[in-house]
N, C-alpha and C positions, 0 to 999 in steps of 0.2 A: 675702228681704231680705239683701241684704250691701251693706259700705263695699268699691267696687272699687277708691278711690284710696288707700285709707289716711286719709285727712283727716278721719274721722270723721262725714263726715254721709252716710247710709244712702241707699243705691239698691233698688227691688225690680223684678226682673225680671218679666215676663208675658208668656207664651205667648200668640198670637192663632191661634186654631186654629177652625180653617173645615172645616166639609165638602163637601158636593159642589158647593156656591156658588165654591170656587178660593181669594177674596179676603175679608177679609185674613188672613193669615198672617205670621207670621213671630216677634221676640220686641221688648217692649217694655221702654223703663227710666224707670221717676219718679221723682224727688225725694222721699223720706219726711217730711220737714220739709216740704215745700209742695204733696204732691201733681201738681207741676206733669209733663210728659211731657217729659226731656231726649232720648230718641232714640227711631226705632226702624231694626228692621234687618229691611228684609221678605223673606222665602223663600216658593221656590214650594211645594214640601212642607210639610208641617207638622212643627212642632217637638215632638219626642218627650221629650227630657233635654235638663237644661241644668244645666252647675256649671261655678263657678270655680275657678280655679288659676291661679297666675303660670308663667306656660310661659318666659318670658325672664328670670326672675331681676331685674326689676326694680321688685320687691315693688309692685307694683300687679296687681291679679287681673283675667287676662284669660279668656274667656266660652266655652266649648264649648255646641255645639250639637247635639246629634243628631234626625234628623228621620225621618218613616213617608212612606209613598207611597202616596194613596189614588188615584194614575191617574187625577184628573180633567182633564188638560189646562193645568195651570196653569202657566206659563214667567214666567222672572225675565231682566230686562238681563244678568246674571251666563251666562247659559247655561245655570241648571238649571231643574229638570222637576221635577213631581210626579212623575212616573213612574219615581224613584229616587231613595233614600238618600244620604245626606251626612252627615260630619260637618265641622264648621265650628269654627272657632277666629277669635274677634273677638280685638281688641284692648281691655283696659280702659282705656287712656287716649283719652279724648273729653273735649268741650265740650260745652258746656250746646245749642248749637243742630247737632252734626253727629252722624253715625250711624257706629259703629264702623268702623275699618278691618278688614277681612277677613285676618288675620295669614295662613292657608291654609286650604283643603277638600280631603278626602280623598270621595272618590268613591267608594261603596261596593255598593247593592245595587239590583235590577230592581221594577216595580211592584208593590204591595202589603207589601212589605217594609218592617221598625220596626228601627231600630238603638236598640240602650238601648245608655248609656254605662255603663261602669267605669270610676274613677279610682286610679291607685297611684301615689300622688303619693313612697314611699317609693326603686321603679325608675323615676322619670319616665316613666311608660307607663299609656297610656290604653288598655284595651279599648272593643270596640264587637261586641255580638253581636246577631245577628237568630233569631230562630221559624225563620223561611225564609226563603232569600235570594233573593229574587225569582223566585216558585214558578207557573204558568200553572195556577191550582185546576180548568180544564179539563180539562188534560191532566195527572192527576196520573198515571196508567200510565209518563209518557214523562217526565215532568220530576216526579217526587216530592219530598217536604218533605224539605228538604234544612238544615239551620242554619249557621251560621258564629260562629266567633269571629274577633275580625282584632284584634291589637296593633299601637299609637300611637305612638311617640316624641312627645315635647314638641316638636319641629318638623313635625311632618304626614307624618314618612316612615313608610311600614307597614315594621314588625318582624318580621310574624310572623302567620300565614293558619292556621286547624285549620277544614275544613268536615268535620259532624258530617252521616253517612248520615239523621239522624232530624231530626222537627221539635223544637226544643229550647223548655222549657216556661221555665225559669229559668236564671240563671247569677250566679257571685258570687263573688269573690275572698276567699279563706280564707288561713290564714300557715302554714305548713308548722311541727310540733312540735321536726321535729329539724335543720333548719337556719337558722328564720324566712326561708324566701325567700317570696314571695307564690307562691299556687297560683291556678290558676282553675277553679271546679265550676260543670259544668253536669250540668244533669238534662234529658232527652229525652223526652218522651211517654208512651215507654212506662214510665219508672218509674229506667231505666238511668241513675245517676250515672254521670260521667266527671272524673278531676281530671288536668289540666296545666300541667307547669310550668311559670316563668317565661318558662324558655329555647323 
């Protein structure tokens, strides 16, 4: 539940998350005062995370999207695929009968792959890391569990790429003691933290 325009009356988002049926997908927003369905915005993936932030400074909160790929076939007008990762950045400014503008999408990982978000709204920079980034569980000898973290800018340009040898179980922005910059910790499978920084 958030107010995206400022104006005080309450939106809640929802997730429409499908399995191997494809459709529907995507994320939806109602009216809290009236229940009623003011958009939605459908994707062919499924929606993983989802927060606000104002990415343009024009204090209206606009909508990130991170999505999983469960490989069934499902294709969007937009061009994308279940068969891979996205993150999305809507626009909060809409009317009561149209569905968000797509402000950009960053293109990110192969089938079976979950991009969870991280927000540092303190470096305008969004993280997005995956388990594995698009792993062939057939052929793990030849393509092994591989993870990724990938850094955002508030405009959709990647920052900043660390792919992790292992499959990564968690990950979590922590503030560094001795000089508050953000850190990012992930922990891998086997047990192995790793922390890096900002830069």
């Amino acid at each position: 539940v958030v107010d995206l325009e400022g104006d005080g009356r309450l939106e809640m988002l929802a997730r429409l998350h499908t399995g191997t049926g494809g459709r529907p997908r995507g994320l939806c927003c109602y009216s809290v005062d009236t229940g009623e369905l003011r958009w939605s915005f459908p994707t062919a993936p499924n929606v993983l995370d989802v927060a606000c932030v104002d990415l343009d400074g024009d204090r209206v909160l606009d909508i990130l999207l991170s999505t999983q790929a469960p490989s069934n076939g499902n294709t969007e007008a937009d061009g994308t695929d279940d068969g891979h990762t996205y993150l999305f950045a809507l626009s909060g400014k809409t009317t009561a009968s149209s569905s968000p503008t797509n402000l950009w999408r960053v293109d990110l990982w192969d089938f079976w792959s979950q991009a969870h978000l991280l927000l540092d709204p303190t470096n305008r920079a969004i993280y997005v890391w995956s388990s594995y980034a698009g792993v062939d569980l057939s052929d793990r000898a030849a393509r092994p569990h591989t993870g990724e973290i990938v850094r955002v800018g508030y405009d959709g340009s990647e920052t900043g790429r660390s792919t992790i040898g292992e499959y990564l179980s968690g990950c979590t922005l922590v503030e560094s003691n001795t000089n508050r910059l953000t850190q990012v910790a992930a922990i891998d499978h086997s047990g192995l933290l790793r922390v890096f920084s900002h830069d």
